[in-house]
N, C-alpha and C positions, 0 to 999 in steps of 0.2 A: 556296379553295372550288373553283378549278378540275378541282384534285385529286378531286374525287369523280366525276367524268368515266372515270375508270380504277379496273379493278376492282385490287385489293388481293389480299384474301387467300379462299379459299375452302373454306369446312370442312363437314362433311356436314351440308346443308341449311342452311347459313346462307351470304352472301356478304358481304362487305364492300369500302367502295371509301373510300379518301383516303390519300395520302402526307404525311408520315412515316408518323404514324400513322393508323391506319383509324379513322374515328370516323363511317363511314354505313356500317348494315346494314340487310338483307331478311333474312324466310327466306323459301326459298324454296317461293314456291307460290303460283298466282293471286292475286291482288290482295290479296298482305301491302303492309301500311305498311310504308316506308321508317322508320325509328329512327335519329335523332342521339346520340351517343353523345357529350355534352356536355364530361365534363373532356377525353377526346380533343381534341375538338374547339379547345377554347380551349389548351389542351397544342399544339394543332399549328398554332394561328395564332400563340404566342409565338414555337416555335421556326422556324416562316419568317419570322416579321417581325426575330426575331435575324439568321439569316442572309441577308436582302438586308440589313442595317443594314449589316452586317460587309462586305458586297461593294460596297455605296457607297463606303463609309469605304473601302477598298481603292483603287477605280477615284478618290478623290478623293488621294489620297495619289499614286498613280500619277500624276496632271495636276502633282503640286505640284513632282515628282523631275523631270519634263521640262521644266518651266520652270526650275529651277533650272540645269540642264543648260546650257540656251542660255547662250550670251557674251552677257554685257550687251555693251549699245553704248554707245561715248562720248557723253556729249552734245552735240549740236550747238552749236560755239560763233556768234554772232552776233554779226558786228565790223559799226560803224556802219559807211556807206558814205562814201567819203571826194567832199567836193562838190568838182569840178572846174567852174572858171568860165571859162566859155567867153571868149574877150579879141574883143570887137568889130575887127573891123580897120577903124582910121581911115581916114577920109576925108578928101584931100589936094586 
């Protein structure tokens, strides 16, 4: 919907504004209604919501290649502590 912010295309006396396709027109002239041009419309929110799908799905595959990338690290092994016992020194 942002896309209607920028004009489009403009053919004598009509203007139109939305990327891909243009699906808001005027003609122009004092206080004509704006007209939504409906299969446009719904035509142009499939094909942007196809493509960020497809740039998720990209940038998510990208995170997947760089973790794969990294060296695994070894596991830390954890050896019990060995208990040293202190020896009293006797008393003579």
């Amino acid at each position: 919907m942002i896309t209607a912010l920028f004009p489009n295309v403009f053919l004598m006396g009509i203007s139109h504004w939305g990327y891909l396709l243009p699906w808001l027109r005027r003609v122009v002239y004092p206080g004509a209604p704006l007209e939504i041009l409906w299969v446009y419309f719904i035509s142009d929110i499939i094909i942007w919501s196809v493509l960020i799908y497809l740039a998720l799905i990209s940038v998510e595959e990208e995170k997947k290649k760089e973790i794969e990338k990294k060296p695994k690290e070894k596991p830390v092994e954890m050896k019990p502590k060995k208990k040293t016992i202190k020896k009293k020194p006797r008393k003579r």
